[in-house]
C-alpha positions in Angstrom: 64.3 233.3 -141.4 64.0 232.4 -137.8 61.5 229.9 -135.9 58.3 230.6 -134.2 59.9 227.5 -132.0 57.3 225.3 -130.1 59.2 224.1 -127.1 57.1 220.7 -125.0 56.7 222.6 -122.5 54.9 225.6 -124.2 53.1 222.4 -126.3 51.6 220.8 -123.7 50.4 224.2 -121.7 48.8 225.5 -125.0 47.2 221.8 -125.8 45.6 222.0 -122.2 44.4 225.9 -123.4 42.8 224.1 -126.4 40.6 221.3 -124.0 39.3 224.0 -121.9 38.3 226.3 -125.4 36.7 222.9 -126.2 35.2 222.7 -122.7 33.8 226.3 -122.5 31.8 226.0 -125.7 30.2 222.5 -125.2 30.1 221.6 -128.5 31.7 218.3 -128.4 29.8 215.2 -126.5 30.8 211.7 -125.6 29.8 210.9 -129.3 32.1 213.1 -130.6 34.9 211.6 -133.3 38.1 214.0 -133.2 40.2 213.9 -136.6 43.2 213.3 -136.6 44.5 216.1 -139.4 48.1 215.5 -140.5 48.7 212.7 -137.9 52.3 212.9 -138.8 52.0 216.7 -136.8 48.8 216.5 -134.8 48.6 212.9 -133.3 50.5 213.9 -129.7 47.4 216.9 -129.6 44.3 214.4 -130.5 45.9 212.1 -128.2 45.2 214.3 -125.1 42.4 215.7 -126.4 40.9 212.1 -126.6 41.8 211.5 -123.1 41.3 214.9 -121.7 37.6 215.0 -122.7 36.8 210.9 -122.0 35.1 212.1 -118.8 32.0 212.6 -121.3 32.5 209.0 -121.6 32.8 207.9 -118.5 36.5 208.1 -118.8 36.6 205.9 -122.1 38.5 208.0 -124.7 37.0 209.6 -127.4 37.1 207.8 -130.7 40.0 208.8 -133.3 40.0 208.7 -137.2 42.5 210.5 -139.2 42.7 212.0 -142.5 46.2 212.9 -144.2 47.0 215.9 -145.5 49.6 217.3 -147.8 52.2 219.8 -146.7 51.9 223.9 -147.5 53.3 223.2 -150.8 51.5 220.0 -151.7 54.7 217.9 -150.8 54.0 214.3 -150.3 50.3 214.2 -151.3 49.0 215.8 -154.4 45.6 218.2 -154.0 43.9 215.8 -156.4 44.8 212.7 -154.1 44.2 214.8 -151.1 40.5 215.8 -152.2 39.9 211.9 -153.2 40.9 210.8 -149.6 38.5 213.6 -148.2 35.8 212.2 -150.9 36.5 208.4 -149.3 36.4 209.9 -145.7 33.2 211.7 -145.8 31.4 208.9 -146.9 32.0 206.6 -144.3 30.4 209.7 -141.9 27.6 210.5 -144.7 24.2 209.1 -142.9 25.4 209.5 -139.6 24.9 211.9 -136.7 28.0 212.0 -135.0 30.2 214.8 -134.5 33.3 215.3 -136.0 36.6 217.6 -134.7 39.2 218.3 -137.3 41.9 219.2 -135.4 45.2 220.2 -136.9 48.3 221.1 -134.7 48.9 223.9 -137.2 46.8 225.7 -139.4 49.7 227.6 -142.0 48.2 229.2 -145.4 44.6 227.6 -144.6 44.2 225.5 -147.7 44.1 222.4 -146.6 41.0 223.1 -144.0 39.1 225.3 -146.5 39.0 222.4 -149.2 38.4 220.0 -146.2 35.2 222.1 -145.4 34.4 222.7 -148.4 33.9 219.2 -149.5 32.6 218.1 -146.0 29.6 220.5 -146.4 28.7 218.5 -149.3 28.3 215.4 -147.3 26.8 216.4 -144.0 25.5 219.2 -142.0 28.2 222.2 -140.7 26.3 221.8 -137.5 28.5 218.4 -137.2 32.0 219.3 -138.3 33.8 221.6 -136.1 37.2 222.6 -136.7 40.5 223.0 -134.2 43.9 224.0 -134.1 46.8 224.8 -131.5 48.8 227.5 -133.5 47.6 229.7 -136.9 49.4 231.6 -138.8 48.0 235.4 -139.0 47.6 235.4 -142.6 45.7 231.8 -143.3 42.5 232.6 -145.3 40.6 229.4 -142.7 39.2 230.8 -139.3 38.7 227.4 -137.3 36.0 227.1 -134.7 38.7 226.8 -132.0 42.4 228.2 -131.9 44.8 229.0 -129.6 47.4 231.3 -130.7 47.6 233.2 -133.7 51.3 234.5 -134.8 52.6 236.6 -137.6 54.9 234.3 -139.9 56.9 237.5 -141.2 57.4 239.2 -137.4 58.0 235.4 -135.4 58.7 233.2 -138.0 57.8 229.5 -139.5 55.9 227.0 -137.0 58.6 224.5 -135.9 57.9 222.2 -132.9 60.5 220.7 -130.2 60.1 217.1 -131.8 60.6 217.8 -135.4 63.4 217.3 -137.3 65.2 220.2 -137.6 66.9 219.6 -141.3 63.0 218.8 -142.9 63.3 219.8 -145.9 60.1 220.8 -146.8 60.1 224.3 -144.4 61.6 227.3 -146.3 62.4 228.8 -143.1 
């Protein structure tokens, strides 16, 4: 199996495509919390999302939080562990009106974000969660809010980025 390979260059064009999605719909505000999904993968995207869109804050960055998540296979975090951490998350956010952007460099098989929403929706309004990611794979049963490129696992190959390791074990491909 071959790479759908991310180089930085493509990286950084495609994070700057994602701010002005973000941009065109006016969803987020100054108030706005982006999350931090799989910080292992998506911190170097919230990063200059954060900074990109601090002009609604008069060029103070927007606030982070992060949430792990476990990897398409449920390496490294277990789906009960993963839900409890969502649980724990949520309900520091419950009675509050602030916005919150999931945002996940990488949206695979669509798991992780569906029980993310899922649980979310039990704590506070959809109108307040919003959810992001740079690259989706065709097939993933999650449609986030904002995306910019889909590609076809079978016809380009696995998501792999310029700054991974390129013996991690946990991609088949």
């Amino acid at each position: 199996m071959r790479d759908f390979y991310i180089s930085e260059s493509k990286e950084l064009r495609d994070i700057d495509k994602l701010v002005d999605v973000i941009k065109q719909d006016g969803w987020v505000d100054g108030e706005t919390t982006i999350v931090v999904c799989s910080p292992e993968y998506s911190s170097i995207i919230c990063q200059i999302l954060c900074h990109r869109l601090s002009y609604m804050r008069k060029y103070v960055p927007l606030d982070l939080d992060f949430l792990e998540m476990p990897y398409p296979g449920g390496q490294g975090l277990s789906d009960a562990r993963y839900e409890q951490l969502i649980h724990q998350f949520a309900t520091r956010y419950k009675n509050k009106l602030n916005k919150l952007l999931f945002v996940d460099s990488g949206v695979l098989r669509g798991r992780n974000y569906t029980t993310l929403k899922r649980i979310m929706s039990s704590y506070m309004s959809n109108l307040l969660t919003k959810y992001a990611c740079v690259y989706k794979q065709q097939d993933s049963i999650f449609e986030p809010d904002y995306c910019v490129e889909t590609f076809d696992f079978e016809q380009d190959g696995g998501l792999t980025f310029w700054w991974e390791d390129p013996n991690n074990p946990y991609w088949g491909w």
